[in-house]
C-alpha positions, 0 to 999 in steps of 0.5 A: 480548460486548462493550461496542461491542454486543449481537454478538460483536466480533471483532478481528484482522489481515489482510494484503492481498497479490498482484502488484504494481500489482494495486490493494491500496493503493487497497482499503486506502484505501477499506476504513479510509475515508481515504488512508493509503498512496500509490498510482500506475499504477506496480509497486512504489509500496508499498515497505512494510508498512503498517497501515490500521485500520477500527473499527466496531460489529461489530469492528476490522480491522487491514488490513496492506498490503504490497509486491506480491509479484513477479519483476523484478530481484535488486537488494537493494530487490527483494529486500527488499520480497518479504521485506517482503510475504512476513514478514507472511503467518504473523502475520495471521489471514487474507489478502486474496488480490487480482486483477485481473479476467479478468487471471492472470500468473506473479505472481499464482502466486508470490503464491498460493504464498507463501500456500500456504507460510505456510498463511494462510486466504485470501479472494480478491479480485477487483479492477477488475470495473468495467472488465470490458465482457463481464460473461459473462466474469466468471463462468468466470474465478470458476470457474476461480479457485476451483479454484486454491485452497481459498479461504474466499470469492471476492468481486468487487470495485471498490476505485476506487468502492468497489463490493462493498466491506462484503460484503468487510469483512463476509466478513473480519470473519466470518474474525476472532477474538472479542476486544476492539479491537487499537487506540484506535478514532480511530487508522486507521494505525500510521505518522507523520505524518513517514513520510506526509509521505516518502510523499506527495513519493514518490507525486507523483514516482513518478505524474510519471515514466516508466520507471526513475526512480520505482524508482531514487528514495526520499525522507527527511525531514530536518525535521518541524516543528509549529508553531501553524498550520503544519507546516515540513517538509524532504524530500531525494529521493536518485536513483542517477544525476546524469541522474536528478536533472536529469530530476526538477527540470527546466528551471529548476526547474519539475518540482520545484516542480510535484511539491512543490506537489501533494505539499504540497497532499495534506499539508495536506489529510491533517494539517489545517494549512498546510505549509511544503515544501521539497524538494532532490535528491541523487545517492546512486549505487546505494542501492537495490542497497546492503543497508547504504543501504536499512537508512539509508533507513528500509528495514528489519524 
């Protein structure tokens, strides 16, 4: 019993795991009901473990999104964000198994692996139902899912809309241990608002670009500020390459500006307050290649 109610209040945690680009940063969004991690169309947005919490009367679930599971490159950034995905599946309670629709890939496998391995009770979570024209589809690709591996459940959704969503949460909670809540009730993540901040310039300049560039840049925030009514932050994006950082500033500025604008416009609606950004580049030649540069840049545990 619990003084959240008459039930029994169940807490745990429970990673999202899948392929990159698969959708998980936009379900741990509309799961815990604010942004907490960045999203974009491009593989490999999430660069690391991040807690989203949702409290409500039945129970407390501490969501951990994690970098898509994959097989593209060997460089020390590719490496670490497999690492990253693949650490948190033995000390979950139960894992959120995500899949595109009618979609099945060689990554998908590697993800369902890495589960296996770990031995983590895993519900499957089939995304992006919205964007299936043919709904008689839909069915044998659930079958066929089903005969991959002893889920718990398989549940259909749409993270985008938010369809399906509390028979997901209701399923994941049923999955959970009875205790007390993990965390304070007001808290949805364990990050700062100083890694947000690092995060919200990298998502503008990742959704800006095609190609190499958002995978070839990371962010750092050199000053973060409070003051009454404003916060004053500073961020460097370090890129691999001098044609990198001409293509990211652009003609006389503008590109830069634009990408700071919106990432200032998306900061000062997640912290409540008017923001000062300022946003310089540097050419840090192969840091994502360099297990010493990766652990400077904040790309560690």
């Amino acid at each position: 019993m619990s003084e959240h109610g008459t039930g029994l209040y169940r807490a745990g945690f429970a990673a999202i795991v899948g392929r990159p680009n698969v959708g998980k940063s936009t379900l741990l969004n509309r799961l815990v009901g604010q942004k907490v991690a960045i999203t974009s169309h491009k593989p490999q947005t999430t660069r690391h473990a991040i807690l989203g919490i949702h409290t409500t009367p039945a129970g407390q679930v501490v969501y951990v999104d994690t970098p898509g599971i994959h097989r593209r490159g060997e460089s020390a950034l590719n490496r670490y964000l497999n690492r990253a995905a693949r650490a948190m599946l033995g000390d979950v309670h139960v894992a959120l198994y995500v899949v595109q629709a009618l979609a099945w890939t060689e990554e998908d496998e590697a993800a369902l692996d890495a589960l296996e391995a770990a031995g983590t009770p895993t519900i499957a979570v089939v995304n992006k139902v919205d964007r299936v024209a043919d709904r008689t589809a839909l069915l044998p690709y659930l079958e066929r899912l089903a005969t991959r591996h002893d889920f718990l459940a398989i549940v259909p959704v749409a993270a985008r809309s938010g369809h399906n969503l509390p028979e997901l949460e209701r399923v994941v909670l049923a999955a959970l241990p009875a205790g007390e809540a993990l965390y304070p009730e007001d808290q949805v993540t364990d990050r700062s608002e100083r890694f947000l901040a690092a995060e919200l310039v990298r998502e503008q300049l990742t959704r800006r670009y095609h190609q190499e560039i958002p995978y070839a840049l990371t962010v750092e925030i050199e000053r973060f500020e409070e003051l009454p009514g404003l916060y004053r932050i500073a961020a460097l994006v370090w890129v691999e390459k001098a044609a990198h950082k001409q293509i990211l500033i652009g003609e006389g500025g503008a590109a830069l500006k634009a990408a700071a604008t919106r990432a200032r416009l998306e900061m000062e609606k997640a912290f409540g307050t008017r923001v000062f950004l300022q946003v310089w580049v540097k050419v840090k030649s192969s840091w994502s290649s360099d297990e010493s540069a990766l652990a400077g840049l904040g790309y560690t545990g």
